[in-house]
C-alpha positions as CSV (number, residue, x, y, z in Angstrom):
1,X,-33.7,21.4,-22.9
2,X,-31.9,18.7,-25.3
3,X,-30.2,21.4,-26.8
4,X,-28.9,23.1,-23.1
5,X,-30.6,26.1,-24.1
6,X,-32.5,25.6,-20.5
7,X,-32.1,23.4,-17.8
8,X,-35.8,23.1,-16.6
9,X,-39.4,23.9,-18.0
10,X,-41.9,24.6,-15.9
11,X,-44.5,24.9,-18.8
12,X,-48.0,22.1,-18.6
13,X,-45.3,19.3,-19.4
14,X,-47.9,16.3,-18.9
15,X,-46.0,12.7,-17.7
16,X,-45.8,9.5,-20.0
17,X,-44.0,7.1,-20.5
18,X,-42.2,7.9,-23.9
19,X,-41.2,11.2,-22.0
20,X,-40.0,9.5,-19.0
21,X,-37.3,7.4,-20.9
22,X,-35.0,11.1,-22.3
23,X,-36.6,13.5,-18.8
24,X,-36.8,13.8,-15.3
25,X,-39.7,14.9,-13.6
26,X,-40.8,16.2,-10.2
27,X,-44.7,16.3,-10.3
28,X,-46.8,19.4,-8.4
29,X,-50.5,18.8,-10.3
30,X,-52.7,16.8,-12.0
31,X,-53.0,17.0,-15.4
32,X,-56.7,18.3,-16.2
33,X,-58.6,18.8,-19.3
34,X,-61.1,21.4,-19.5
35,X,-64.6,21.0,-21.7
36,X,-65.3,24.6,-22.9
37,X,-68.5,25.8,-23.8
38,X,-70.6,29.3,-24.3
39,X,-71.0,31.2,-21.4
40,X,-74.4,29.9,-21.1
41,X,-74.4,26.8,-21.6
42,X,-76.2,24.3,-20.2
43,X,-73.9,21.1,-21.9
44,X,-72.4,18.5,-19.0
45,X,-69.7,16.6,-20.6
46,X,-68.6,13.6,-17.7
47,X,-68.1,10.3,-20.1
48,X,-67.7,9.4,-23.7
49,X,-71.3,9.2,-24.6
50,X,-71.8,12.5,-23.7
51,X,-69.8,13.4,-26.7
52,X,-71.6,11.7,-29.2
53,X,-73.3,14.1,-31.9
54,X,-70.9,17.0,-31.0
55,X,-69.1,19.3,-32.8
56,X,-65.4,19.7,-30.9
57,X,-62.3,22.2,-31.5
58,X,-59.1,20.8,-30.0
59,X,-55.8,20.4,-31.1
60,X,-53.7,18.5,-33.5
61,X,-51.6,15.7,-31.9
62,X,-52.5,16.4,-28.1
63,X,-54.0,14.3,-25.7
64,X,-56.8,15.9,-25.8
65,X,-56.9,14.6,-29.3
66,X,-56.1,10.7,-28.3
67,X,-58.8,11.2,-25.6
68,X,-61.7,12.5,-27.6
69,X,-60.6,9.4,-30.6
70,X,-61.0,7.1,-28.1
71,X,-64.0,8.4,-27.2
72,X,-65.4,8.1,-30.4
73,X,-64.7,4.6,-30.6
74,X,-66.0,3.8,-27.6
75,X,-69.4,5.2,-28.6
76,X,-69.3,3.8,-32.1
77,X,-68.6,0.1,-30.5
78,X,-72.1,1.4,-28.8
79,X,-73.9,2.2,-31.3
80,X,-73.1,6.5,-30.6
81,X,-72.7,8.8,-33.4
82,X,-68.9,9.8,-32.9
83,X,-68.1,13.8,-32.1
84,X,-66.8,15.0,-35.0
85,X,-63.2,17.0,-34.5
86,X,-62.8,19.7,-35.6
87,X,-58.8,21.1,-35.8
88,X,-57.4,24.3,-34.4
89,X,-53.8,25.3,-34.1
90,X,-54.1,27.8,-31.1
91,X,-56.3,28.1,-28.0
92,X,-57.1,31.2,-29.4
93,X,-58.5,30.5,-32.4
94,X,-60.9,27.6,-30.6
95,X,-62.0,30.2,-28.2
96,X,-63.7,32.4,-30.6
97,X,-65.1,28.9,-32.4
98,X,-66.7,28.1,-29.1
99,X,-67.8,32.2,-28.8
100,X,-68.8,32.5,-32.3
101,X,-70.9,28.8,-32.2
102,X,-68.6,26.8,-34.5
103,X,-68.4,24.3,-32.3
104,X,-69.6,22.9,-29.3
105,X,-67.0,22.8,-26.9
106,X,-63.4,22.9,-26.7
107,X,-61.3,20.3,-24.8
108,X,-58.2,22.0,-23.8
109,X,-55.4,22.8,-20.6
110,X,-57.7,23.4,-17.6
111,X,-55.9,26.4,-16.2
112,X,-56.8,28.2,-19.3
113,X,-60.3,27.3,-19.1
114,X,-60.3,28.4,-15.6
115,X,-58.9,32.1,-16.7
116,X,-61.6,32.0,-19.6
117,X,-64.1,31.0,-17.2
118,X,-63.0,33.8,-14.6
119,X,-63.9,36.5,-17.1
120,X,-67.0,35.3,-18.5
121,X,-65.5,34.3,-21.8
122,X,-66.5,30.4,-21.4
123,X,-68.3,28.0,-19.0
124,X,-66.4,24.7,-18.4
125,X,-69.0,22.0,-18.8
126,X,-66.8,18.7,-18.2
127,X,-63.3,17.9,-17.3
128,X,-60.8,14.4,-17.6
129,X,-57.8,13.7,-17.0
130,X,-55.0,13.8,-19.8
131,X,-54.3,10.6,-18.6
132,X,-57.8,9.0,-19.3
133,X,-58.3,6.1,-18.5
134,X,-55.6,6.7,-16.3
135,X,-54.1,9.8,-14.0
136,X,-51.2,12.0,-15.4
137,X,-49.5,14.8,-13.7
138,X,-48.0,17.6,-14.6
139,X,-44.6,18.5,-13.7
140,X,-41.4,20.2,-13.2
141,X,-39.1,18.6,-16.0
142,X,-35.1,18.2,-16.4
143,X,-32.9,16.7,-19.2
144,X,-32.6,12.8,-17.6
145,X,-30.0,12.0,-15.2
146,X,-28.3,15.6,-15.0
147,X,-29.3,15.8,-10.8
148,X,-31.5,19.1,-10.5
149,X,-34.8,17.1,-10.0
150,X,-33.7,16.1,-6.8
151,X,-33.4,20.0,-5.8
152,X,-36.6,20.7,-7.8
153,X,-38.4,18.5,-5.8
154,X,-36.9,19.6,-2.7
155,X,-38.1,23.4,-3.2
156,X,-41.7,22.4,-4.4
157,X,-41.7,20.1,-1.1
158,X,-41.2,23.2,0.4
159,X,-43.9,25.1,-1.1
160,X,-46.2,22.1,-0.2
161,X,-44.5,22.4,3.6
162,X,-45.6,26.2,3.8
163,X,-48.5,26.3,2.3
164,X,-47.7,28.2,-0.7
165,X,-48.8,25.2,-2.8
166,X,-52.2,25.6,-1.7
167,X,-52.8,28.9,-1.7
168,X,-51.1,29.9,-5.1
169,X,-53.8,26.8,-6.6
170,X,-56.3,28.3,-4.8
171,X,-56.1,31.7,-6.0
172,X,-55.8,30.5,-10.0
173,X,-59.0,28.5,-9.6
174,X,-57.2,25.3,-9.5
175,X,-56.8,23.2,-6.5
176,X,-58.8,20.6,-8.0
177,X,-55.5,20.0,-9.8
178,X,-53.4,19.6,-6.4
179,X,-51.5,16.3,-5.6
180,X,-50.6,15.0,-1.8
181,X,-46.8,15.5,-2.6
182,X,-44.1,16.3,-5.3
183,X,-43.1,13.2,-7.3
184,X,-40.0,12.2,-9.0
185,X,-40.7,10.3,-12.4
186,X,-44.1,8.5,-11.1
187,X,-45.2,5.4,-12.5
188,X,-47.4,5.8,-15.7
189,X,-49.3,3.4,-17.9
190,X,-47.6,2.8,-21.2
């Protein structure tokens, strides 16, 4: 987009603040993270401790990463054995991990856990926000200041007017991920 090789990405872009100083953004989900496990399993991931002890694929640099780091400092300050990490460049390749019993879990994008979950490749077993300890959204993004947000936001209000929103979320599994209302450039914490 810097480069005016596009002029939008509609592509998981999660909200923060570093991004909302160079882009534009017109929000149309939450941004969820997706615990992964075997097909079977019977693991419940809801809070840090539930972490402790693990063995976890996810991804270099992500938010998923600063999440589960956090994590493990939290349960460290509490006495908790940390997860430890373990480092995969490609959903992929943490997919068979968690299929082959590498690892635990995976903490990844919800919509792909969703799709792996529809055809029995995974169970999801715990879910956050990319946000934590706060909400993030995902959205609609545009080089700053260039005007199309504005008619971004206008068609996804649409969508949200007709009904399309909710249908097209409810068919992929995801309306857990819905918000009330497209957003320009909502207020994040630093």
């Amino acid at each position: 987009m810097q480069s005016g090789d596009v002029e939008a990405v509609f592509s998981n872009v999660g909200v923060n603040a570093a991004r909302l100083q160079l882009f534009d953004f017109a929000t149309y989900r939450q941004g969820i993270m997706a615990f992964t496990a075997v097909a079977d399993s019977d693991l419940s991931i809801t809070d840090p401790a539930d972490i402790a002890g693990l063995k976890i694929a996810v991804g270099s640099g992500t938010n998923q990463e600063r999440i589960l780091l956090d994590w493990n400092t939290q349960n460290q300050a509490a006495g908790l054995a940390p997860a430890t990490l373990d480092y995969y460049a490609n959903a992929a390749d943490a997919l068979l991990a968690v299929q082959s019993g590498l690892v635990d879990a995976y903490l990844g994008p919800n919509p792909n856990a969703v799709y792996q979950k529809s055809k029995g490749q995974v169970s999801i077993v715990g879910t956050v926000n990319a946000g934590w300890p706060n909400t993030t959204y995902v959205a609609a993004t545009t080089l700053k200041g260039n005007g199309l947000v504005d008619a971004v936001q206008a068609a996804l209000q649409h969508s949200f007017d007709d009904g399309s929103y909710a249908k097209t979320l409810k068919r992929w599994g995801l309306s857990d991920e819905s918000v009330d209302a497209p957003v320009i450039n909502p207020q994040v914490a630093s």
